[in-house]
N, C-alpha and C positions, 0 to 999 in steps of 0.2 A: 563447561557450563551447559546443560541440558535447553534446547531452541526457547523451549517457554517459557524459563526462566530470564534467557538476553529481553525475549520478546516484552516480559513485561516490564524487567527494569527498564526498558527506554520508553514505554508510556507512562513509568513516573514519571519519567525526564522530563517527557512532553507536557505530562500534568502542572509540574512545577512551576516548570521554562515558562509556560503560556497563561499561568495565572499572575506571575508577576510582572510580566508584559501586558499583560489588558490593565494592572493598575497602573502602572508606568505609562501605559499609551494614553489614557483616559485623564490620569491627570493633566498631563501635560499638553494636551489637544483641547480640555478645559482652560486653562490657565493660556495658551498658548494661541487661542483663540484660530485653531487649527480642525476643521472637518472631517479631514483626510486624516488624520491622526485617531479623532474619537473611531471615523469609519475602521481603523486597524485595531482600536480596542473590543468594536462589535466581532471583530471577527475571532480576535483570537479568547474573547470567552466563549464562542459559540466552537470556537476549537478545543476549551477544557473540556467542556460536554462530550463532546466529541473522541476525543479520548482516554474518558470515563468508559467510552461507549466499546472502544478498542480495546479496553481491558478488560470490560465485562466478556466482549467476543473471545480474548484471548482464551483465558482461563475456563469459559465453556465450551470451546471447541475441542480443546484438549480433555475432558472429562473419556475416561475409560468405555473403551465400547461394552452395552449392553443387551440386556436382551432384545430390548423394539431398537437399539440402534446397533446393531452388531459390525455397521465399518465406522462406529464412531461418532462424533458429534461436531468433524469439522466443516459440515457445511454452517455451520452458525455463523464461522467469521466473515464468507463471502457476506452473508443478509445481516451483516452487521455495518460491514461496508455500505453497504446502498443507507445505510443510515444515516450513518457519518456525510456522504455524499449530500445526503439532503439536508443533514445542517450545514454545511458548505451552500448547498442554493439560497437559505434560507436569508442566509446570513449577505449573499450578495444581493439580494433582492431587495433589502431592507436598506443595505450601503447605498444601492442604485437610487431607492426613493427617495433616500433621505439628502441624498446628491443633488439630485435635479432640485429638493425645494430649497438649498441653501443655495444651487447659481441663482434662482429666481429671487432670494432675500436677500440686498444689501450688509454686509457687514464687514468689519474688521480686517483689516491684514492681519495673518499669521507671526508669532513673533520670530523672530530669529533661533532664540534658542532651542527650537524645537528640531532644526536642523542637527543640533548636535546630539539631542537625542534619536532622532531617527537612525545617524551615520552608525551610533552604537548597536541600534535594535539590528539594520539591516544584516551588520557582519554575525551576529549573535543566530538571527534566526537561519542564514545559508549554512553556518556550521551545526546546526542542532537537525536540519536537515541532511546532511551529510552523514552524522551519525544516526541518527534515527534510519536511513537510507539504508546504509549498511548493515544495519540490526536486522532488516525485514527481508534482505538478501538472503544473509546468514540462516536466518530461522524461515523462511518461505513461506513469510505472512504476508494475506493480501490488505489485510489490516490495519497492519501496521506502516504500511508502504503508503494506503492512505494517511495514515497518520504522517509521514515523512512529509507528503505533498503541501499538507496543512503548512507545514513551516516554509515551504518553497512559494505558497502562494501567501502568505505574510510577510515574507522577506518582499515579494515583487510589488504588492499595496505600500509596502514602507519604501520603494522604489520610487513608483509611482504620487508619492507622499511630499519625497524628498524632492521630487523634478516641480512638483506644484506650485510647492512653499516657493522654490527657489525660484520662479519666475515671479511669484506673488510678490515676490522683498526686491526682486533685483527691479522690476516695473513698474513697479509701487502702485500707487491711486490708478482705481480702474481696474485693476487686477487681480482683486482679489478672488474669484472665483474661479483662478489658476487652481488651487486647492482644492475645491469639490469636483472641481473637471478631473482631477486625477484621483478623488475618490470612486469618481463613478469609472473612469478607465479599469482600475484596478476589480470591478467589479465584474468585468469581462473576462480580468483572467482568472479567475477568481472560478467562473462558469464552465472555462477552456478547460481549469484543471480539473472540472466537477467531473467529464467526459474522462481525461484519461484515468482517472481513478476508476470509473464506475463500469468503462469497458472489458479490463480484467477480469471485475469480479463475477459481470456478466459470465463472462466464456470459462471461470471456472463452475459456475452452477449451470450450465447447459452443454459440462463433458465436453469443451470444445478442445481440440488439440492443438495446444499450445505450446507443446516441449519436445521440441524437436532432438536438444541438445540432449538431454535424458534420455533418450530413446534411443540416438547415439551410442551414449554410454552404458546402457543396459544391454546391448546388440554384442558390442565389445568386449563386455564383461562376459557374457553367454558363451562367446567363443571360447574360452580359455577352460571352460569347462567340461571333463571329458566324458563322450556320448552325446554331446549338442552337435548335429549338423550342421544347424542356422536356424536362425528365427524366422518363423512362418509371416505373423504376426504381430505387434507388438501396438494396445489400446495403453494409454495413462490417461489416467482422471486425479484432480487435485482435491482434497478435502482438507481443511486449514490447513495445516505447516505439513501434510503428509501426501505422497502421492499413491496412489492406488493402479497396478497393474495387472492388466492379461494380456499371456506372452501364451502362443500358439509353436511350441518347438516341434521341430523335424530333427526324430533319432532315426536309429538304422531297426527296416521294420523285422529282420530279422531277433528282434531281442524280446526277452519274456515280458509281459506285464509289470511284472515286480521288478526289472532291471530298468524299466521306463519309469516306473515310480522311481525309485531310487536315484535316477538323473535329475526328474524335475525335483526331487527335496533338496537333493547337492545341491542344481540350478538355484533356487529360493535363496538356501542359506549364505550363497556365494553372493548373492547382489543385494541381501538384507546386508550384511556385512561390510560391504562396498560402500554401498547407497545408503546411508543412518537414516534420508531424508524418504524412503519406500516404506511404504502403510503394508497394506494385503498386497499378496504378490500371486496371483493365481495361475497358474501355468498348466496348458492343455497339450498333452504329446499328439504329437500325429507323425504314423511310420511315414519311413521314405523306403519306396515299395524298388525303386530302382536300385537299392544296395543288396538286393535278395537273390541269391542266385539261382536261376531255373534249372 
């Protein structure tokens, strides 16, 4: 199955998964007289959105390169991320406020059964991050890894939800702002994970070199290919699910133009072939002046 295709089936996943959890969560933090519950419904609609948002990046990142974009159109999904990331602040800023004015308002203890819906959300939303996780491995979405995080920081709110409630019942009168103190906890990590999401996609929109292990394995591959010396050089830059290289190789300067041409096309096709996951591959020869003989 082709990256964009994994890549969007699992943001229906996400679509799905997280629009019937903010009804589930909403009701039952209504009825259940639970803060930290509604705070996990704010979040996870502000995460449908949000992975609306991840699919619209998908599918135009991957649009065909044209003429005014000739390497393509994946820097979309990085600036689609920094989106996503700010309906994530949006969304803790809002649980934060509405935190602190519920420890300041008297009300209710939490009911009980709201622990058994949480126990069910928490295990639900660690495995739909797991798979969602694995998707944006697979297909080398920055995107979509945002999207993975979404469900890893609703799992930890439903955490954080669950420890609330359970001090709120087990300490009874007096306690009950056990619950909004871990809605507003949870809005902390909630901020933590804003950062690790949002530093990625920093460093792939400002060419930062981040792929070491690729570079590695493009080095490796180069050798096995006959006329490569070694690589001089080697830059990668990421653009949605593809990466983009320039590779500086050293042949023997003894050889003609067109036998140097002929290495670097070999070289290309050898590590397009290798590497599914390599965009443009541009390769500059440069003689090695020491293999000449005077």
């Amino acid at each position: 199955m082709p990256n964009t295709e994994k890549a969007i089936k699992a943001t229906y996943f996400s679509i799905i998964g997280n629009s019937l959890l903010a009804l589930i969560k909403g009701i039952t933090g209504y009825f259940g007289n639970s803060y930290a519950m509604i705070a996990d419904a704010i979040e996870s609609t502000a995460d449908v959105f949000a992975s609306f948002l991840v699919l619209f990046g998908i599918k135009y990142s991957n649009k065909p390169a044209d003429e005014n974009h000739p390497y393509g159109h994946g820097r979309a999904e990085p600036l689609v991320t920094f989106l996503v990331v700010g309906f994530l602040i949006t969304s803790a800023t809002v649980i934060a406020y509405e935190s602190v004015q519920n420890i300041q308002t008297p009300h209710e203890l939490p009911k009980p059964f709201t622990l058994l819906v949480l126990g069910a959300i928490i295990l639900w939303k660690e495995v739909s991050f797991q798979i969602v996780m694995k998707k944006s491995i697979e297909t080398n979405s920055s995107s979509l890894k945002a999207d993975a995080w979404h469900h890893r920081s609703d799992a930890i709110t439903s955490v954080a939800a669950f420890i609330g409630i359970s001090i709120a019942l087990y300490f009874g009168k007096g306690y009950e702002a056990a619950d909004d103190w871990a809605a507003l906890l949870a809005s902390v990590f909630i901020l933590y994970n804003c950062y690790k999401i949002f530093r990625p996609a920093l460093g792939e929109v400002m060419d930062e070199h981040l792929y070491q292990d690729l570079e590695v394995e493009i080095k490796r591959i180069s050798q096995t290919v006959e006329g490569v010396i070694c690589i001089e050089k080697c830059f990668i830059r990421k653009a949605g699910m593809k990466y983009h290289v320039d590779l500086h190789v050293m042949v023997d300067g003894n050889k003609s133009v067109k036998e140097g041409h002929d290495i670097a096309h070999h070289l290309k096709d050898t590590l397009r072939k290798e590497l599914m996951e390599l965009g443009h591959v541009l390769i500059h020869i440069e003689p090695n002046f020491e293999s000449i003989t005077l």
